[in-house]
C-alpha positions, 0 to 999 in steps of 0.5 A: 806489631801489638805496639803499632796497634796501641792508640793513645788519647789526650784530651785537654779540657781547660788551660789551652786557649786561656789561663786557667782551669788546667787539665789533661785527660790521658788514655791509653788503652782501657787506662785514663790518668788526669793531669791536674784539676784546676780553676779559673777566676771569673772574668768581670762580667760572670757576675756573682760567680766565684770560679770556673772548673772544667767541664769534667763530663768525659771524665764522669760518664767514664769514671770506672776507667779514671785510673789516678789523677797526677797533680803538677804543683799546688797551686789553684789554676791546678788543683783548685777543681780537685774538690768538686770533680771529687764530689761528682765522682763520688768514689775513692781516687788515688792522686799522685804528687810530690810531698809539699803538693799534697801536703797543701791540697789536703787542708783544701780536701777536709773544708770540702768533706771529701777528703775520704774519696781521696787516696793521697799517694806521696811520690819521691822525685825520679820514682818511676810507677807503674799506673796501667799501661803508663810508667810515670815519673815525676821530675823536679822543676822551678816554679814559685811553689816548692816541689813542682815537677813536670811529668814524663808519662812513658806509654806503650807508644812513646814518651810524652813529657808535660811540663806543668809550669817551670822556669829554669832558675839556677839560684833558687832559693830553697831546693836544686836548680832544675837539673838539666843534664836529666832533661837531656838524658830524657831527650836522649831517650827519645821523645814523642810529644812535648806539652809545655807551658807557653805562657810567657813565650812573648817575654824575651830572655830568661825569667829572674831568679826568685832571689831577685824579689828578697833582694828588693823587699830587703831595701824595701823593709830597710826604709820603711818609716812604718808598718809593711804590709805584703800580699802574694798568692798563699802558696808563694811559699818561698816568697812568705818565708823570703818576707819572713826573714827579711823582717826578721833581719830588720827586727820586724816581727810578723803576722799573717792574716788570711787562713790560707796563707796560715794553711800553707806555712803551717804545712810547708814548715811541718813537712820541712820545706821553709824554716821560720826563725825562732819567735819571728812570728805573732798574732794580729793582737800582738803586732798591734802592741810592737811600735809600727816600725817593728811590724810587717803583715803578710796577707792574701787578697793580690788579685783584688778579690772582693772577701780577701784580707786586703781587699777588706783592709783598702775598704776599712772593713777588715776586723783587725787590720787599718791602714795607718798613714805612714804604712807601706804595702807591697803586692807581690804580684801580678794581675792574673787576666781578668783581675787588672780593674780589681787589682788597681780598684783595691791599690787606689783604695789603699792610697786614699786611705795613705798607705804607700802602695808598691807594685809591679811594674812601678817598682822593678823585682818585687815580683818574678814569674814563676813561668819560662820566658823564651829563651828557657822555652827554646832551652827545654825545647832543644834538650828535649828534641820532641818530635811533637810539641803542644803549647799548654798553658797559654792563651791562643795568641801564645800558643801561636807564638810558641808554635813559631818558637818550636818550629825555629828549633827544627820541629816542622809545623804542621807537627806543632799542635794548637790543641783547643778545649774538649779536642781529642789528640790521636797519639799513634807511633807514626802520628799525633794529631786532632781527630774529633772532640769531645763534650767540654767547656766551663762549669760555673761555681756559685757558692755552693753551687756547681753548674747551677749559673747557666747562660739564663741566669748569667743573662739575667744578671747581666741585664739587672746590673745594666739596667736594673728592676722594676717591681709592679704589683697589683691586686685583682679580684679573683672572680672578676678579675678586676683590678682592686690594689695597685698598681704599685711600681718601685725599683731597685737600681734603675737611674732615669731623669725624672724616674719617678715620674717615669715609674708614675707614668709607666703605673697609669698606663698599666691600671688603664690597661687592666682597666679595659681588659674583659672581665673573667677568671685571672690567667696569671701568664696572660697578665704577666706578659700584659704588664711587662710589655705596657710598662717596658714600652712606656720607660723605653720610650721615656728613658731608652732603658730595658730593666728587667720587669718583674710583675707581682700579682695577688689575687683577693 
């Protein structure tokens, strides 16, 4: 009877219903674990934001109960909110991983000084520990990042298996194949809920093995007449060492730019994850003196980001690196949503500049998914036989998709969970389902500001990128009142036909305005208001435009 009167509580607060900022609250008891910590990269229209985390408020208001937080794999869309919500919590944390997974979280932790306020708890695979009233047990699955693992949390009510992100690719590069005969014997032991990756649901088949993209790069670098310059995402450790040795084996030495590309080889050779052959690898200053056929960069910046290396290199502003005509570079790597306009902004730059630029889906298996396609969704999904199952990981049209996939293995709809951000799921023996939310949503990093960038600001933003400012300054008497300077009127990033005349105009109607108002002690407010209705009638009514009007007034 006690165990029927356990309840338990997931809470996802990001990676439903959108790629990125993955994170699961579970609670059992007086007990909460976190399931990962990660961000998600702005969209084009947060201007001058840098990441979006989770709103992690549940989690503060109760942080006495926050028990450990478990952490998938390493890459950023997981762990990259790790620093911040560290900050808020202020107080020493266990979090739990696989060896490589905290080896490359840990640089991450030092840059943000928190690195006290983290207890770092290296796990072996299949270890079973006991954390409150949860046995967990991290399993080793494929990813493009070595040592991913899903999580099996076996709880006083049942098992829940979360899968973090995996493909089944049998030919890895470096490791075991995802071991199947495990799944099935976890299956066996009776699952109560599923929550798995969805994000590729869409693309039939299977996902190609890894192997595929050293198979490419190798004919790639073979015909290279010149330089090669790779970009993939820094904790794409296989691939970097793939690269590497490609380039070894045609007699290229290579150097990485990018601190955080650095960052990961440096940790994944140390902790003995990737073997670099012997003198494969050279500084900048030393690639510059080899001939170009003998040369390859690595480097970050495949999403486009504006402070990357490559991004740096496609604008002729990196300190090190030109492209030189004759240069071939390959982006080993897909747009994640969000960053297509970035991604092909830096691929025209490169081109103009006459490098040969190789890219997905230009050229085929220079890039591979880290994540399942349909046939290994419905492959875990049958080793598995969950009686519930909640796509994670996937925007909303995904999850749908994976929700139609679950219930053609048998699950029964309405025990297939389309979970949205802050829900609480009711974990309960005889049921799990939605039953309340709970405060939650997106924080907005600027910087080194967390949650500073409110709607205000991001509409303020919106409207001086669309329309510009207007400057208006003006000197009053500060008994009478009366104007004595001004008005002066520029503007920064207002294009209008004939917009100094516009501006001339806009000024004339202010001073007569000022002109015929009442003498009398300056209300700052009232004038304020004042300016920025006359002058924003009379360039609407030139140009039809709104910039944002900004009122200077000194009083002499």
């Amino acid at each position: 009877m006690a165990k029927q009167q356990v309840v338990g509580r997931l809470i996802p607060l990001g990676g439903v219903g959108e790629i990125g900022k993955n994170s699961l609250v579970v609670e059992f008891g007086g007990d909460m674990l976190l399931v990962d910590a990660g961000v998600m990269f702005p969209e084009e229209e947060l201007h001058g934001v840098d990441l979006v985390i989770p709103d992690f408020s549940y989690v503060l208001q109760r942080a006495d109960r926050l028990k450990a937080i478990l952490l998938t794999h390493a890459h950023e869309d997981h762990v990259g909110a790790l620093p911040y919500l560290l900050k808020e919590l202020g107080r020493k944390v266990r979090i739990y991983s696989l060896p490589l997974t905290l080896g490359l979280v840990e640089p991450k932790l030092r840059e943000h000084r928190v690195i006290r306020l983290a207890e770092l708890i290296g796990v072996s695979p299949r270890d079973r520990i006991s954390i409150g009233s949860v046995n967990v047990e991290f399993v080793p699955v494929s990813h493009s990042v070595p040592d991913s693992a899903s999580i099996v949390l076996r709880t006083p009510i049942g098992t829940l298996f979360f899968t973090g992100d995996f493909k089944f690719d049998q030919m890895p590069v470096e490791g075991e194949p995802t071991n199947l005969n495990y799944l099935r014997s976890i299956g066996d032991e009776g699952v109560l809920l599923l929550l798995s990756d969805c994000v590729r649901v869409e693309r039939p088949g299977i996902t190609p093995s890894e192997r595929v993209v050293g198979e490419a790069l190798d004919g790639i670098v073979q015909d290279a007449p010149g330089r090669v310059i790779m970009t993939t995402f820094a904790s794409n450790i296989i691939r970097l060492e793939q690269a590497i040795d490609v380039a070894h084996r045609h007699g290229r030495k290579v150097a990485v730019v990018g601190r955080s590309m650095e960052d990961n080889l440096r940790v994944a050779s140390d902790l003995g994850y990737i073997s670099v052959p012997p003198r494969s690898l050279v500084t900048v200053d030393e690639l510059r003196r080899l001939p170009q056929d003998q040369a390859m960069i690595l480097t970050t910046g495949s999403q486009g980001e504006p402070t990357s290396a490559l991004s740096r290199i496609a604008m002729g502003d990196h300190p090190f690196v030109r492209v030189i005509p004759g240069d071939t570079v390959v982006i080993s790597a897909t747009p994640i949503p969000g960053n297509e306009e970035t991604v092909a902004r830096t691929i025209d730059n490169l081109m103009r500049r006459g490098a040969s630029v190789l890219y997905p889906p230009v050229v085929p298996n220079i890039h591979v998914s880290g994540h399942a396609s349909r046939d290994e969704l419905r492959a875990l999904l049958q080793l598995l036989r969950p009686s519930y199952a909640m796509p994670v990981h996937g925007e909303y049209r995904q999850m749908v998709h994976y929700k139609m996939l679950a219930t053609e293995t048998g699950i029964p709809a309405e025990r297939v969970i389309l979970a949205d951000v802050g829900q609480v799921i009711n974990v309960k023996p005889e049921r799990v389902g939605p039953n309340g939310t709970v405060t939650a949503g997106s924080v907005l990093v600027d910087g080194l500001t967390v949650g500073g960038v409110t709607q205000v600001v991001l509409r303020d933003r919106r409207h001086l990128a669309a329309d510009g400012v207007v400057i208006v300054a003006v000197a009053l008497d500060r008994e009478t009142g009366r104007l004595v300077g001004g008005p002066e009127v520029t503007s920064r990033g207002f294009i209008a036909p004939s917009a100094s005349t516009v501006l001339e105009q806009g000024a004339e109607r202010v001073r007569r305005a000022l002109q015929r108002r009442p003498e009398g002690e300056v209300e700052f407010g009232y004038l304020k208001g004042k300016i920025k209705d006359v002058i924003g009638h009379a360039i609407y009514d030139r140009t039809r435009l709104r910039p944002m009007i900004l009122p200077v007034i000194t009083e002499v």
